[in-house]
Legacy VTK file of the C-alpha trace (Angstrom):
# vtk DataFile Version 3.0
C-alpha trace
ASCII
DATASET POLYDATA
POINTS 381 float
97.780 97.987 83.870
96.965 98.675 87.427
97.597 95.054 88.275
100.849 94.401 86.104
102.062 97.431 84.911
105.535 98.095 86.781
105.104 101.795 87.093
101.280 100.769 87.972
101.908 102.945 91.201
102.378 106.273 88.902
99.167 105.544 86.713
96.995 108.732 87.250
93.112 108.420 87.556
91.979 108.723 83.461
89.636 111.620 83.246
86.123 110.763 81.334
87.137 112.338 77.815
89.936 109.759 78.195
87.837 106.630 77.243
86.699 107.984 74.023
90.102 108.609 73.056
91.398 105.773 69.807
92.919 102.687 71.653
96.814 103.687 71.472
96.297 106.622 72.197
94.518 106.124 75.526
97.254 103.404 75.937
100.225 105.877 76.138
98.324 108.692 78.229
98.233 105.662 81.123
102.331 104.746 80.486
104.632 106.058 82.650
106.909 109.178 80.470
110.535 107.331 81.906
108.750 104.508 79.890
110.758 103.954 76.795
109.537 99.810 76.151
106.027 99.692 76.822
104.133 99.737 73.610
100.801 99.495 71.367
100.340 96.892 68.866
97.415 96.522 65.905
96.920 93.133 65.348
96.369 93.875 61.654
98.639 92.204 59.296
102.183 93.703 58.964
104.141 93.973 55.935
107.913 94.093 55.222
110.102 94.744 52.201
112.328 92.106 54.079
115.514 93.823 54.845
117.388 95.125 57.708
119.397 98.293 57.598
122.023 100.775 59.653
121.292 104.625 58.489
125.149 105.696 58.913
126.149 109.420 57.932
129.216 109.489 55.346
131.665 106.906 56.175
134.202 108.358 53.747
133.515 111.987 55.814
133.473 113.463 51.866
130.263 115.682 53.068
129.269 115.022 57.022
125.449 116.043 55.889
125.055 112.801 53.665
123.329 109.841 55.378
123.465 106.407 53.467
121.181 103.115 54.480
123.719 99.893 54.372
121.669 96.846 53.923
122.748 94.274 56.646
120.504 91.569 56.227
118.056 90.465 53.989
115.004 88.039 54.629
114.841 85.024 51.632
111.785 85.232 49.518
111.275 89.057 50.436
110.434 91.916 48.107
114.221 92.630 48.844
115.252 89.654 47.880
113.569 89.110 44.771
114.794 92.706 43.811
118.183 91.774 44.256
119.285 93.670 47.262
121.976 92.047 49.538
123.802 92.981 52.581
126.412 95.402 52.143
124.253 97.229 49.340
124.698 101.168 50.229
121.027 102.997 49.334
121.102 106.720 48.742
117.577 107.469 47.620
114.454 105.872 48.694
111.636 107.468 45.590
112.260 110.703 45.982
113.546 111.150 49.380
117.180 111.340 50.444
118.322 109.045 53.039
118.476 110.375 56.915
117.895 109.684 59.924
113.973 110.166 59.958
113.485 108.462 56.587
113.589 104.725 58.013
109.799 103.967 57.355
109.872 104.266 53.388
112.313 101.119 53.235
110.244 99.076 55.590
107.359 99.066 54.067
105.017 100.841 51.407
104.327 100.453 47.789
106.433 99.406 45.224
109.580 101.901 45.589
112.480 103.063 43.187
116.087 102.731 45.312
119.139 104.519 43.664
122.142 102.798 45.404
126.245 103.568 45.613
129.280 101.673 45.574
132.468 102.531 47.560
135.531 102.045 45.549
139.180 102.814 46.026
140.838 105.531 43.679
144.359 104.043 42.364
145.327 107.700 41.046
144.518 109.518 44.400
144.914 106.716 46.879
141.146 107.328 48.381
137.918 105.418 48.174
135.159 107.370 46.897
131.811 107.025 45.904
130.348 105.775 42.764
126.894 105.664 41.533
125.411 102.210 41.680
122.478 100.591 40.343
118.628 101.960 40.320
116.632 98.984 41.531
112.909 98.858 41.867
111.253 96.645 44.583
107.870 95.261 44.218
105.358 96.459 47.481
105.683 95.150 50.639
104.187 91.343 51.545
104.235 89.600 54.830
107.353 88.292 55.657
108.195 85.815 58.423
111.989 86.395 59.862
114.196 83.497 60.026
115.314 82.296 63.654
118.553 79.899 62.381
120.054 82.011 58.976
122.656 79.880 58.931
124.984 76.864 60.463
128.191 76.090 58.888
130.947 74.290 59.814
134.921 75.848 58.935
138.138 74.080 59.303
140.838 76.857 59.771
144.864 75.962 60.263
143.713 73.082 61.805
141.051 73.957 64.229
137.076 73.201 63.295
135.241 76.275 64.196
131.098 75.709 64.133
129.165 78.870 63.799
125.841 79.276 64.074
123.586 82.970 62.937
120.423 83.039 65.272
118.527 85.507 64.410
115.910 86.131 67.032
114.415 83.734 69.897
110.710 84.320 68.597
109.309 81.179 67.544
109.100 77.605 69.253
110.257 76.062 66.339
113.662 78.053 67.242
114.283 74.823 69.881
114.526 72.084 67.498
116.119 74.469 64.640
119.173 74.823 66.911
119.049 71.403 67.453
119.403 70.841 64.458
122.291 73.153 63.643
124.007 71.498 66.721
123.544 68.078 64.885
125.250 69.484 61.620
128.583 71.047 63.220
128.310 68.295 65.964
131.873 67.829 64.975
133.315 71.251 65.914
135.940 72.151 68.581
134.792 75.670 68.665
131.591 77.514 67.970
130.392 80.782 67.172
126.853 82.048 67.948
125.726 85.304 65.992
123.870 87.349 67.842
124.342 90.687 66.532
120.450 91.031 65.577
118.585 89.193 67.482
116.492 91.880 68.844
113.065 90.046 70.331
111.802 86.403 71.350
110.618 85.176 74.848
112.617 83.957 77.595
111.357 80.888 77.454
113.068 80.451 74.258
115.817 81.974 75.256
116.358 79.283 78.261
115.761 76.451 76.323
118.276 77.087 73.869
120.232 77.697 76.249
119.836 74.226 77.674
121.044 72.723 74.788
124.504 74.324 75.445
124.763 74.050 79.500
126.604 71.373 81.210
123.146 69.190 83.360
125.770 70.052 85.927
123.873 72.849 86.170
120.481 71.914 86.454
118.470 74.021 88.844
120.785 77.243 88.381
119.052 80.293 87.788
118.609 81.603 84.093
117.140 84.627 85.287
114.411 85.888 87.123
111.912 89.146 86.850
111.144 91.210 89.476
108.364 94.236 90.064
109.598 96.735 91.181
109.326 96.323 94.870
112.004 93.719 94.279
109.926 90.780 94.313
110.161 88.331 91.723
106.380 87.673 89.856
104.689 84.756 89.594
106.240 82.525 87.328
108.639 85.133 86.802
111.775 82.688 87.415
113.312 80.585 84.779
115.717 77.267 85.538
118.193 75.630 83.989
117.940 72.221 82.830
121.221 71.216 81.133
121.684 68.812 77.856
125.162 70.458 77.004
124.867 68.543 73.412
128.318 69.473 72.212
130.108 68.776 75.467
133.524 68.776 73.702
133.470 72.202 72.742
136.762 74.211 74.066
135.015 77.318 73.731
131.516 79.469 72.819
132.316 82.603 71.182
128.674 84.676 71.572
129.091 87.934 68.918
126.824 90.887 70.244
126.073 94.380 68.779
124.219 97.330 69.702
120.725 95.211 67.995
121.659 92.290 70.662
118.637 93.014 73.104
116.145 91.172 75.585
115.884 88.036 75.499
119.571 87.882 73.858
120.767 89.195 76.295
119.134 87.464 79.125
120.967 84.213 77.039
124.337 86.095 77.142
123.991 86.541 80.687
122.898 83.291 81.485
125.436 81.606 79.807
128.217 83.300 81.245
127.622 82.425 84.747
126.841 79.000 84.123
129.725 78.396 81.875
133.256 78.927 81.333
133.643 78.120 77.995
131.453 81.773 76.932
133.719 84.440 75.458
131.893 87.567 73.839
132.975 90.058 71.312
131.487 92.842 69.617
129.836 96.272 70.573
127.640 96.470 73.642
124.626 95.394 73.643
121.935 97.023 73.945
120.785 97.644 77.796
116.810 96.204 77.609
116.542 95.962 81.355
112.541 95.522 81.061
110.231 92.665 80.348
106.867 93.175 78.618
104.275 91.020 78.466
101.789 90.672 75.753
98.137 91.397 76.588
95.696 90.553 73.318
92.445 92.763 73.571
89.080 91.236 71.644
88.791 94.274 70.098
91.726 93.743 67.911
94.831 94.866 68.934
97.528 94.067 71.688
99.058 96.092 74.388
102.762 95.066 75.789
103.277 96.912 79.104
105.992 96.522 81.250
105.696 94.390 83.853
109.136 93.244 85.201
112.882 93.872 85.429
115.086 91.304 83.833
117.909 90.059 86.801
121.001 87.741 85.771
121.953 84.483 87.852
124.442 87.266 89.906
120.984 88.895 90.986
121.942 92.021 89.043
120.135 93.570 86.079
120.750 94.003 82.776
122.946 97.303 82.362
121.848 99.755 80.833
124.502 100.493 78.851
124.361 97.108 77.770
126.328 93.728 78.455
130.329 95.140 77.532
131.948 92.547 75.343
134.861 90.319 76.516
136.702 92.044 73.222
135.408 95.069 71.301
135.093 94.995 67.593
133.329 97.279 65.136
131.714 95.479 62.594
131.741 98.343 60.197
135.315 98.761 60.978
136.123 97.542 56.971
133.098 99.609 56.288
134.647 99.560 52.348
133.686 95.844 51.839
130.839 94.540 53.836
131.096 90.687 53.156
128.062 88.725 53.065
127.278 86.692 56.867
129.186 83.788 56.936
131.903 84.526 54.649
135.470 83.821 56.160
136.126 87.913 55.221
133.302 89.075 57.372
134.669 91.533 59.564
133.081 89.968 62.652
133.532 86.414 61.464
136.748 86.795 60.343
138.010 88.659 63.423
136.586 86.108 66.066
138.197 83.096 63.754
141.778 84.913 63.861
141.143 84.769 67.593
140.197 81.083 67.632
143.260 80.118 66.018
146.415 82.506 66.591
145.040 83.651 70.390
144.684 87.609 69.568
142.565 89.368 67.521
143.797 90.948 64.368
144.720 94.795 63.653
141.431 96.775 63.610
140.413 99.438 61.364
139.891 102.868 62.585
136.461 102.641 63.624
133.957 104.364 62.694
133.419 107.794 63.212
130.257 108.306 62.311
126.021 107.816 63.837
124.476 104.756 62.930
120.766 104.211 62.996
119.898 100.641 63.245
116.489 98.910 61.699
116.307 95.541 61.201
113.105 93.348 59.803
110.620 92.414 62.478
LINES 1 382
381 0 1 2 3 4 5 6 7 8 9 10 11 12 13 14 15 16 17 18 19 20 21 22 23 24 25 26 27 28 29 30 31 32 33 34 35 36 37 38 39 40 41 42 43 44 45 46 47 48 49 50 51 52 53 54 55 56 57 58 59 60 61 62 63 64 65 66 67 68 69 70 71 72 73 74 75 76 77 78 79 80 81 82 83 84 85 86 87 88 89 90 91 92 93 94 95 96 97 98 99 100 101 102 103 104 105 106 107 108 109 110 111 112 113 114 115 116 117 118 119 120 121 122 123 124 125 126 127 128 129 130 131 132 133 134 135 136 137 138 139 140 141 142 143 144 145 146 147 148 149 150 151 152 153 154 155 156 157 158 159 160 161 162 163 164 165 166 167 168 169 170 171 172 173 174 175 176 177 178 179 180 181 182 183 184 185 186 187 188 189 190 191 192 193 194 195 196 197 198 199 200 201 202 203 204 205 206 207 208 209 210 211 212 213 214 215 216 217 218 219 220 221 222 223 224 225 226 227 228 229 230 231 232 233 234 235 236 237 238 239 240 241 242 243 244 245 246 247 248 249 250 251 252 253 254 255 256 257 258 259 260 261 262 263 264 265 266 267 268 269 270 271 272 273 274 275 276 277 278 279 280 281 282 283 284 285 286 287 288 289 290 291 292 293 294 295 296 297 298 299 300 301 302 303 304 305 306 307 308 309 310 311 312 313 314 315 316 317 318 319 320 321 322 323 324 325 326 327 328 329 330 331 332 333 334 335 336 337 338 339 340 341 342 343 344 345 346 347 348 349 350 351 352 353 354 355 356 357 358 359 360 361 362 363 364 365 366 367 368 369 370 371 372 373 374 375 376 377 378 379 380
């Protein structure tokens, strides 16, 4: 910490007692209080139930106190899964416990748990949607589940125009390299593609610049990705990535990159990247999320793993990440339609939808009012 650590120059001098505090909590009394990324990890096993989720209060503004937990993804093989939960399924009770704000751990992970869910539905007689009582679903406990990078690659033909579009997930796994490859190689024939990034939340930059390769013109080879820097300004060793170009879809007319308040790190580094380098990157969406920090993973023998901060994340410009995130070339809401949340990679997914009526009639289409209410995001990692 006193080598690495970027606030290593605030670190007060531990006091004896300190040492034979637990692990994370002699881990935190040494991080810095403006530190907000830093954090402890126990290298035990983790468990999921294997879905993502947005904790929104009332959409329908029937009774402001109400919070609901709107599935938004759901990981293949999980306990989710197998209990038949999909995105766009609206959970009111978790066991006993009303949904809010602070109730996010009991649909993570725990022991087998009872959901009661609700279903929005429009009112012919009083021209309002309401809410109906769903199904009571049980899922089995939590198991280890391993996120998907790549959820899906598809390729669309829409009046005319072949649109590729690609979800990626996260930038976590080596394997994420030849996946996108891959996907490449199956809408090879699109004109225009779409890269989802609305929850892809962690990965290394390494990953992050390689994939990145695969989209980027050899043109320019030697450009900056990005670069970290302490925080005397200096970049750290190693602490500057390059771009090496394949550009394997050279005819492409465009790269539509979708972003959302999840879109974070090493995302975002990509996002950056990509739109200096390229002309061809268009982004819509919400802002992301503003991770200007790099941490870097320090495994302990004695079982667990610390991940200080070490570094801020600059662009190719030489600025940093904002911290109010990167803003989108054109806003959406993805719960703007917030009464039908379509599966990913349906042609009526809000998001999906919108950036496709872009691709092909040159303006996006009449939004929703959007929403008016907190969300809470917490996705499966």
């Amino acid at each position: 910490m006193q080598e690495h650590y970027y606030w290593n120059d605030y670190i007060k001098e531990p006091s004896r007692d300190a040492f034979f505090q637990i692990e994370s909590k002699f881990f935190a009394s040494l991080v810095n209080s403006n530190d907000k990324i830093s954090y402890f990890q126990d290298n035990t096993v983790q468990t999921s139930y294997g879905m993502s989720f947005a904790i929104i209060r009332d959409p329908l503004g029937i009774k402001a106190s109400n919070y609901y937990a709107l599935v938004i993804d759901v990981e293949p093989g999980s306990p989710a899964d197998k209990a038949g939960i999909m995105r766009g399924t609206w959970i009111t009770k978790a066991g006993k416990n009303n949904i809010s704000t602070s109730s996010y751990a009991s649909l993570q992970q725990g022991d087998s748990i009872t959901l009661c869910t609700s279903i929005i539905d429009y009112n012919d007689t009083t021209n309002e949607y309401e809410w109906l009582t769903g199904d009571t679903i049980t899922m089995e406990p939590s198991a280890v589940v391993e996120p998907l990078a790549i959820k899906l690659d598809t390729l669309y033909e829409e009046r005319g125009k072949r649109i590729g579009y690609i979800v990626c997930n996260n930038f976590d796994k080596e394997s994420i390299i030849e996946e996108m490859r891959t996907s490449l190689s199956n809408i090879q024939n699109a004109e225009y593609l779409i890269i989802d990034l609305r929850y892809n939340s962690c990965g290394t930059l390494n990953n992050a610049n390689a994939v990145a390769n695969l989209l980027l013109s050899n043109e320019k080879n030697g450009s900056i990705f990005c670069s970290l820097k302490n925080n005397k300004g200096e970049t750290i060793e190693n602490g500057e990535y390059i771009i090496e170009g394949e550009e394997l879809l050279p005819h492409l007319n465009k790269i539509y990159l979708l972003t959302g308040s999840n879109t974070a790190g090493a995302a975002e580094a990509f996002i950056a990247a990509t739109k200096n380098n390229s002309n061809k990157i268009v982004t819509l969406g919400e802002n992301s999320a503003g991770v200007q920090f790099y941490t870097q993973a320090i495994e302990s023998p004695y079982g667990f793993t610390i991940h200080p901060v070490i570094a801020e994340i600059y662009s190719p410009d030489g600025t940093i990440i904002p911290s109010e995130g990167i803003t989108p070339d054109y806003f959406i809401d993805e719960f703007a339609q917030f009464h039908k949340i379509y599966p990913i990679g349906d042609k009526q997914e809000y998001m999906l939808y919108s950036t496709m009526h872009l691709i092909t009639s040159g303006g996006l289409p009449r939004t929703a009012a959007a929403k008016s209410c907190d969300t809470y995001f917490h996705l499966c990692r």
